[in-house]
C-alpha positions, 0 to 999 in steps of 0.5 A: 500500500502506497502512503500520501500525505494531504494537508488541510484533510478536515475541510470539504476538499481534503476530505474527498482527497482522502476518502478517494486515495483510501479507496484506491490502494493508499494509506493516507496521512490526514495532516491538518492545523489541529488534530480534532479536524484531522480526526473528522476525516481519519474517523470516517475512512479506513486506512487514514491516520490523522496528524496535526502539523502547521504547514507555515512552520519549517520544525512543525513539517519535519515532526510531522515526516518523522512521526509517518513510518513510512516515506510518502509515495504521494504528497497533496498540498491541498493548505489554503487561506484567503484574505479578501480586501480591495488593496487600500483595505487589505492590510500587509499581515493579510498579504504576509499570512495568505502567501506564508500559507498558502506559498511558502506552506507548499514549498515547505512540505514539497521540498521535506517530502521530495527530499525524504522521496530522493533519500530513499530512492523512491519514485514519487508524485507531489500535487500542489492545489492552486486555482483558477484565480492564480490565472485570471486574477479575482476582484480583492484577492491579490494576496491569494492570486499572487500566492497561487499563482506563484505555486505554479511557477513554484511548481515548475522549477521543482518538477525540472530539479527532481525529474530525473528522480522520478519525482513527478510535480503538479499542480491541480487548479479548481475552478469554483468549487463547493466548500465552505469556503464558497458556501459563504458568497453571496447567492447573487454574485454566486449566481453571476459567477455560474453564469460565467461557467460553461458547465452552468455549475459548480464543481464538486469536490470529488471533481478534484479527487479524481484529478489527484488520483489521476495524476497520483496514478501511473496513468500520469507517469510522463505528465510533469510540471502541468497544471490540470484546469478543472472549472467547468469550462470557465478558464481554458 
């Protein structure tokens, strides 16, 4: 059985990522800030351990490599905060948080991984979660589009620098995608963004299970320094 790590397991997001890879021959290591909402996922799933780690805190990340017996087949950077506010409203804390989590947090736990995936001469794959605002841009949100768009070109150079480990690295970028994190938009300017949606929907978030367990599979094994768009059509 293969082990994977995913982080921020306790939301709507990681728990499909979790439910999908336990589902298909992984043992998964359900990482979040606190363990109680690790423990929301691990509870429900079969072959899921929780973890508590902080993905902004170098020592935090290291602790958590060394308490998972096994050296991951498998990583998902699926950690994710947003700061909304038009730049004269948004503060730098609010600009230095979103990028310490969302950017810096995947560089942390990407680079601990693959270099525990080298040390052990394993082939392995690294998923970082993006969105499709890392490419169009989004109306005060410059501090999670600059964070997410820097993981893709992040993503990038790491996939040239451990290839020919046969470390593959990409990125999966959701489009609108139901979780508490949309629940809480307003139904009308939701109503607007559905209709800028060719699919006339929202995503799921076993929409972005699948995606991960494609490009967590060997049916992905030449796909490298990609990003894989799941919106519905709205950014192509």
């Amino acid at each position: 059985m293969k082990q994977a790590i995913v982080t921020v397991a306790g939301g709507g997001l990681g728990f499909s990522i979790c439910k999908s890879l336990s589902e298909n021959n992984f043992s998964v290591a359900a990482v979040d800030l606190n363990l109680t909402d690790s423990e929301k996922t691990s509870d429900k799933l079969n072959n899921t351990k929780p973890y508590a780690a902080d993905v902004r805190d170098e020592e935090s990340i290291i602790s958590l490599y060394e308490k998972i017996d096994n050296t991951p087949d498998l990583i998902v950077n699926n950690a994710g905060i947003a700061r909304f506010g038009k730049l004269f409203d948004q503060k730098l804390s609010d600009f230095q948080d979103v990028v310490q989590t969302n950017l810096i947090g995947s560089f942390i736990v990407a680079t601990e991984g693959a270099k525990r995936m080298v040390k052990e001469d394993k082939k392995g794959s690294i998923i970082n979660i993006t969105s499709v605002v890392g490419h169009t841009g989004n109306l005060g949100q410059s501090n999670y589009t600059a964070s997410k768009a820097g993981i893709v070109a992040m993503s990038k150079s790491l996939a040239i620098e451990y290839a020919k480990k046969n470390i593959n690295i990409n990125c999966i970028s959701p489009g609108f995608i139901r979780t508490t994190m949309t629940d809480k938009i307003d139904e009308k300017f939701k109503d607007i963004i559905i209709s800028k949606i060719p699919s006339a929907r929202l995503g799921e978030p076993d929409d972005i299970a699948n995606a991960v367990l494609f490009l967590a599979s060997s049916h992905s094994d030449y796909i490298n320094g990609e990003t894989l768009h799941v919106n519905g059509g709205m950014y192509m």
